[in-house]
BANUTI-513105 format. One line per 2 residues: number of its first residue (from 0); their letters; for each residue y, z, x of C-alpha. Coordinates in Angstrom, 3 decimals. Layout:
BEGIN
NUM) a) Y/Z/X  ...
//
This chain:
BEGIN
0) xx) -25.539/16.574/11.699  -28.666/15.395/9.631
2) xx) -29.382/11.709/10.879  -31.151/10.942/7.688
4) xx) -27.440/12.177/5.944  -25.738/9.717/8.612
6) xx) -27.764/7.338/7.461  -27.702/7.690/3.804
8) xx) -23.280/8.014/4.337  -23.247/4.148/5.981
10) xx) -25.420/2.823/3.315  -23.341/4.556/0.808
12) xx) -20.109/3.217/2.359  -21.459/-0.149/2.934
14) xx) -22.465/-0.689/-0.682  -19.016/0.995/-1.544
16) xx) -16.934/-1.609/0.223  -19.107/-4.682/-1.056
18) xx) -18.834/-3.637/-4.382  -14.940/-5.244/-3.253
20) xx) -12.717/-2.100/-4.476  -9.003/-2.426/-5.664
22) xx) -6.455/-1.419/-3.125  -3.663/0.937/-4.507
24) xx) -0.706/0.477/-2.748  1.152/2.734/-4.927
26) xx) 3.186/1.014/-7.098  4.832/2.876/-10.048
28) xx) 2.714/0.560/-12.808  0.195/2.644/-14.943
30) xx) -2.332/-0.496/-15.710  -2.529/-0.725/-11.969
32) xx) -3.202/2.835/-11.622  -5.558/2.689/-14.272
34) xx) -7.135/0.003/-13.156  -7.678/1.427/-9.662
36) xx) -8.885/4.885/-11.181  -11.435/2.778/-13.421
38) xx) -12.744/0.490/-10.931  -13.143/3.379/-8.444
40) xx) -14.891/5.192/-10.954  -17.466/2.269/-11.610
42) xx) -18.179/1.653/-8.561  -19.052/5.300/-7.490
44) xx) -21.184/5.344/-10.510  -22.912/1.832/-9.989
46) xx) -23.270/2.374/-6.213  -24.568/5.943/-6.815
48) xx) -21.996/7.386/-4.394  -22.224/11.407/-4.377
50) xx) -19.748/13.347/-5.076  -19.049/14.508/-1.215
52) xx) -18.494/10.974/-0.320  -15.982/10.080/-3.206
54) xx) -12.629/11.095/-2.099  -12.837/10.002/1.307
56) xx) -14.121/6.312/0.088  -11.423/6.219/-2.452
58) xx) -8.655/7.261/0.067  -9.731/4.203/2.203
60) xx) -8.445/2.062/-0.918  -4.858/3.491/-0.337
62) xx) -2.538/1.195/0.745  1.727/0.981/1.929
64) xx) 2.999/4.173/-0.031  0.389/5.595/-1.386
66) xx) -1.338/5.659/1.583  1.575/7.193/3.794
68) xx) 1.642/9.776/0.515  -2.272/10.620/1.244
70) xx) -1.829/11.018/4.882  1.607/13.461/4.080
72) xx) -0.282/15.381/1.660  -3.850/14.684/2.382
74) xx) -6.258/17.787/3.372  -3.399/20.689/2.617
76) xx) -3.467/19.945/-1.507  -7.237/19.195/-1.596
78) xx) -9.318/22.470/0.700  -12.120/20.963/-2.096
80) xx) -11.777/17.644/-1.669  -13.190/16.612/-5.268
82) xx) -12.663/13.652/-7.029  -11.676/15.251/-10.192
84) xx) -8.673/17.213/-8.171  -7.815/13.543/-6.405
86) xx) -7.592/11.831/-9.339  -4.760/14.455/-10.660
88) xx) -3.182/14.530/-7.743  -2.857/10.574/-7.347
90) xx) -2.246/10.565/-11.305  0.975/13.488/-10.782
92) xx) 2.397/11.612/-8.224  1.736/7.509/-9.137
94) xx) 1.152/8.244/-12.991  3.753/7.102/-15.479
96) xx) 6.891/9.581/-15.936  5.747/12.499/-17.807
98) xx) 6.228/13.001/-21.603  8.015/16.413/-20.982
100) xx) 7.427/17.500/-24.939  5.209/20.967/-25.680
102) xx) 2.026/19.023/-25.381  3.326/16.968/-22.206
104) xx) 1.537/16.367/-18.985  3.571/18.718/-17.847
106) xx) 2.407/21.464/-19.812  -1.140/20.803/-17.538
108) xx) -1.395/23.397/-14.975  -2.974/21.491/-12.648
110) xx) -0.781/18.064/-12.608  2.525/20.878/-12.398
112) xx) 1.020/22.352/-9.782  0.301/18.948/-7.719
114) xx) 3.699/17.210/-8.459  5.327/20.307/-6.891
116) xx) 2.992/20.098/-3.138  5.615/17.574/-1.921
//
């Protein structure tokens, strides 16, 4: 591995995790979902965190069920390990009950698809 990549990852991380990111611990409210999918998403942005580094930062913000949920599911749902597929995934499985109407969440492909991996 590139040392100068090494190097770049623990500055990356370091300013991640003084930045002091919410911990998700997987409770069934959406304003504390939303609030640990916004302040995530700040955070990556102010910090400058690439894209690579993302889901594996986040996923050390997991905590009690969520993060047993991460470690169950984990590398088999996400072979491309982007944030964009994380954030459904966490959003299909934490999110709010579904409005299941013709223009429902679960009408998305995607969020079906990921509430059905368990």
């Amino acid at each position: 591995m590139d040392p100068d990549r090494v190097e770049e990852d623990r500055d990356a991380a370091a300013s991640f995790y003084e930045s002091h990111p919410l911990i998700f611990d997987g409770t069934r409210r959406t304003v504390s979902l939303a609030a640990w999918l916004y302040d995530m998403e700040l955070i990556f942005r102010i910090c400058h965190i690439e894209a690579r580094l993302q889901v594996s930062l986040a996923s050390r913000c997991l905590a009690a069920d969520a993060r047993l949920w991460w470690m169950t599911l984990g590398e088999r749902a996400m072979p491309d390990r982007t944030w964009a597929h994380f954030r459904t995934l966490v959003i299909a499985r934490f999110g709010p009950i579904p409005d299941e109407g013709a223009d429902g969440p679960y009408r998305d492909p995607e969020i079906y698809r990921a509430m059905h991996l368990e």
